[in-house]
C-alpha positions as a Markdown table, in Angstrom:
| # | Residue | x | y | z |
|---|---|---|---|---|
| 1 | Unk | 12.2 | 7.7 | 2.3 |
| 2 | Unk | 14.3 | 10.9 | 3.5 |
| 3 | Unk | 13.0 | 12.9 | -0.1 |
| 4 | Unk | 9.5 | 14.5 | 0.0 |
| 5 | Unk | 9.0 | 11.9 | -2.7 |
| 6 | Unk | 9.8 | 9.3 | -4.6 |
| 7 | Unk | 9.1 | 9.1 | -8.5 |
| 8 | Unk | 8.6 | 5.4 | -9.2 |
| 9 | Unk | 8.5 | 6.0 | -13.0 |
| 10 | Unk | 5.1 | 4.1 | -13.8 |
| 11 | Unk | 2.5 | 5.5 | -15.3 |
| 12 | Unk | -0.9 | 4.8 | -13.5 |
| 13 | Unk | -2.2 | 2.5 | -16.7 |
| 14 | Unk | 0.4 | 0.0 | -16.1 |
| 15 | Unk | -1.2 | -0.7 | -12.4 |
| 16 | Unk | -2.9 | -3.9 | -12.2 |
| 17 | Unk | -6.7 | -4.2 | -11.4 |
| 18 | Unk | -6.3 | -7.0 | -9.6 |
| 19 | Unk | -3.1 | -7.3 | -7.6 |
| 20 | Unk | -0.5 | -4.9 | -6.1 |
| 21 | Unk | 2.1 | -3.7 | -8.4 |
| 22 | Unk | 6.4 | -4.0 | -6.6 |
| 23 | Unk | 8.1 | -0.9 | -6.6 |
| 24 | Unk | 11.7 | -0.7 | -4.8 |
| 25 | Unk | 12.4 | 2.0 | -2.9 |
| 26 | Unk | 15.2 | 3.6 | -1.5 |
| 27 | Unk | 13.5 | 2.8 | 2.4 |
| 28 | Unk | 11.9 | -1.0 | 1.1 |
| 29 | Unk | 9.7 | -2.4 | -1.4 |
| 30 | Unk | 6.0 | -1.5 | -1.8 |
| 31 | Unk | 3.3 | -2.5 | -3.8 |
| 32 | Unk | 1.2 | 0.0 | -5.5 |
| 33 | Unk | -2.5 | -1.1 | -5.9 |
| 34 | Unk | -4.9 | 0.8 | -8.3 |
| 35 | Unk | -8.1 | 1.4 | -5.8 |
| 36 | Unk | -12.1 | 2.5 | -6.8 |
| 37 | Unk | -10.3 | 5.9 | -4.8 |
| 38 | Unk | -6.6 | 6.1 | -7.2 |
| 39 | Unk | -3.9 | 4.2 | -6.4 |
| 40 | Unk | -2.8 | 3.5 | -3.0 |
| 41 | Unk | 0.8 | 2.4 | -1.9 |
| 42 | Unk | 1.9 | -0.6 | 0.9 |
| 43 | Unk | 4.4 | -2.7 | 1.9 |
| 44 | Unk | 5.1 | -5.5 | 0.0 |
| 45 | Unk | 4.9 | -8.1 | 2.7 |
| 46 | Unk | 2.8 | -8.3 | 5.8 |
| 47 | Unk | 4.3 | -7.3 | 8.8 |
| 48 | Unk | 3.1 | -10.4 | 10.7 |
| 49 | Unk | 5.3 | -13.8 | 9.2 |
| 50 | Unk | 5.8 | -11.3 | 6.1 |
| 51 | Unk | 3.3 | -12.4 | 4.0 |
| 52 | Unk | 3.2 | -12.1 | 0.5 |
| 53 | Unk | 0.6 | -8.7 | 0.7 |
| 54 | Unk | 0.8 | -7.6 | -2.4 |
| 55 | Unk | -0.6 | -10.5 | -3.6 |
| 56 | Unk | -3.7 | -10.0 | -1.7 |
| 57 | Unk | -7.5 | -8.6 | -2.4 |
| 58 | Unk | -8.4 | -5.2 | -2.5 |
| 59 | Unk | -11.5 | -4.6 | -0.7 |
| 60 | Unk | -13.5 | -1.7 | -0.3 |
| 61 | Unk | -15.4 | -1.5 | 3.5 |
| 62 | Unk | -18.9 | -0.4 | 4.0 |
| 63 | Unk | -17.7 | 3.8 | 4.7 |
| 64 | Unk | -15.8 | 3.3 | 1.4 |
| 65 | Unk | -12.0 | 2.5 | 2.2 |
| 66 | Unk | -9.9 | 0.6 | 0.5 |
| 67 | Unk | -8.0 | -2.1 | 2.6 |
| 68 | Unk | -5.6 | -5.0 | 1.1 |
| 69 | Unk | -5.8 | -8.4 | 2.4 |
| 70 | Unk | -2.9 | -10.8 | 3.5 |
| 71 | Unk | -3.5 | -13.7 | 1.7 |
| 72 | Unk | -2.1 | -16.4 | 4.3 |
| 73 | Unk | -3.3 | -15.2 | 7.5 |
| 74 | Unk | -6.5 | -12.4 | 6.1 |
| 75 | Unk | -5.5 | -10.3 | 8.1 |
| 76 | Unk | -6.6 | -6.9 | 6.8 |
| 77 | Unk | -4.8 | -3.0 | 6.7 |
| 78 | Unk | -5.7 | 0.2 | 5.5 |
| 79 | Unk | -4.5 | 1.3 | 2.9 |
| 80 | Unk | -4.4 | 5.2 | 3.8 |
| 81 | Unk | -3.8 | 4.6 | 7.9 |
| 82 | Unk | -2.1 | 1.4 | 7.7 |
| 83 | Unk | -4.4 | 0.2 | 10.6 |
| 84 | Unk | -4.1 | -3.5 | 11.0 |
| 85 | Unk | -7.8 | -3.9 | 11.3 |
| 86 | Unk | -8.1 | -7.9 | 12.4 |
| 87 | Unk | -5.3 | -8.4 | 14.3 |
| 88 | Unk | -5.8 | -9.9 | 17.8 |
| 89 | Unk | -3.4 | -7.6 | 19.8 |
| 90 | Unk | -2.9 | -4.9 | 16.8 |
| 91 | Unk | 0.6 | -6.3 | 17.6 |
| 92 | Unk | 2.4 | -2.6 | 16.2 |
| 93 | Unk | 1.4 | -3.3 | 12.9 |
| 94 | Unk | 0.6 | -0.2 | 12.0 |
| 95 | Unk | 4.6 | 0.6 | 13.0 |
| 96 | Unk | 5.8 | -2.0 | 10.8 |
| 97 | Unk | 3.4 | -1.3 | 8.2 |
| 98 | Unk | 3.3 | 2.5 | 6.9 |
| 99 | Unk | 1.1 | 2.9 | 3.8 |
| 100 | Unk | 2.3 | 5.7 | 1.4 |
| 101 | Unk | 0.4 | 8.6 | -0.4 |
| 102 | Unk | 0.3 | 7.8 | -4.1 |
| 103 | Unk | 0.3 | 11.4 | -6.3 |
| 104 | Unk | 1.0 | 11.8 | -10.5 |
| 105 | Unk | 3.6 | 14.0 | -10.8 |
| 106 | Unk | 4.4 | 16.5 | -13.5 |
| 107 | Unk | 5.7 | 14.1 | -16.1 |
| 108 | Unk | 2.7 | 11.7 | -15.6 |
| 109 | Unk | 4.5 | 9.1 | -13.6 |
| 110 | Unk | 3.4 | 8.0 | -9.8 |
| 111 | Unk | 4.8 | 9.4 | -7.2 |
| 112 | Unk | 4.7 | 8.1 | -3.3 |
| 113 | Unk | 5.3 | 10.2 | 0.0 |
| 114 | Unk | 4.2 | 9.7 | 3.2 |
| 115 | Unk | 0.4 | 10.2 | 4.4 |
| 116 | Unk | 1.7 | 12.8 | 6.8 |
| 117 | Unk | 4.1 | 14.8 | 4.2 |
């Protein structure tokens, strides 16, 4: 996304509680899951075999982040750094797999940006 931000136009109640919710991007598709944290924003597929990610678990790890699970491999990735966190040879995941920031804008909707805008 070359904008600072991206409005998706949801409002965070329509989230689901238990699986990632598509939104199309200009850049790709992500899936916005609603987190014990707020919501937290990845891609829709896995970037190994893409997966089907946003159909995956939300889990929260012992220090309290939230990471989503591919369903057909488990492979697991942070939702804030992206970090692939079980794959074998990290394989540049976390390349093919930025997370976004999820923030409500003005008008209530959600917007996303990148962690490092």
């Amino acid at each position: 996304m070359d904008a600072p931000h991206f409005d998706t136009g949801l409002h965070p109640e329509q989230l689901r509680p238990d699986r990632g919710t598509p939104v199309e991007t200009p850049r790709d598709i992500f899936a916005i899951y609603q987190t014990k944290n707020g919501p937290e924003a990845a891609p829709l597929s896995a970037p190994h075999m893409d997966g089907p990610l946003f159909e995956g678990s939300v889990i929260e790890s012992a220090e309290g982040k939230d990471s989503i699970t591919c369903p057909w491999h488990h492979w697991r990735f942070d939702l804030t750094t992206s970090a692939c966190l079980d794959s074998p040879k990290n394989e540049d995941c976390e390349a093919k797999n930025q997370c976004l920031r999820v923030n409500t804008g003005p008008n209530g909707t959600l917007l996303l940006s990148p962690h490092s805008a």
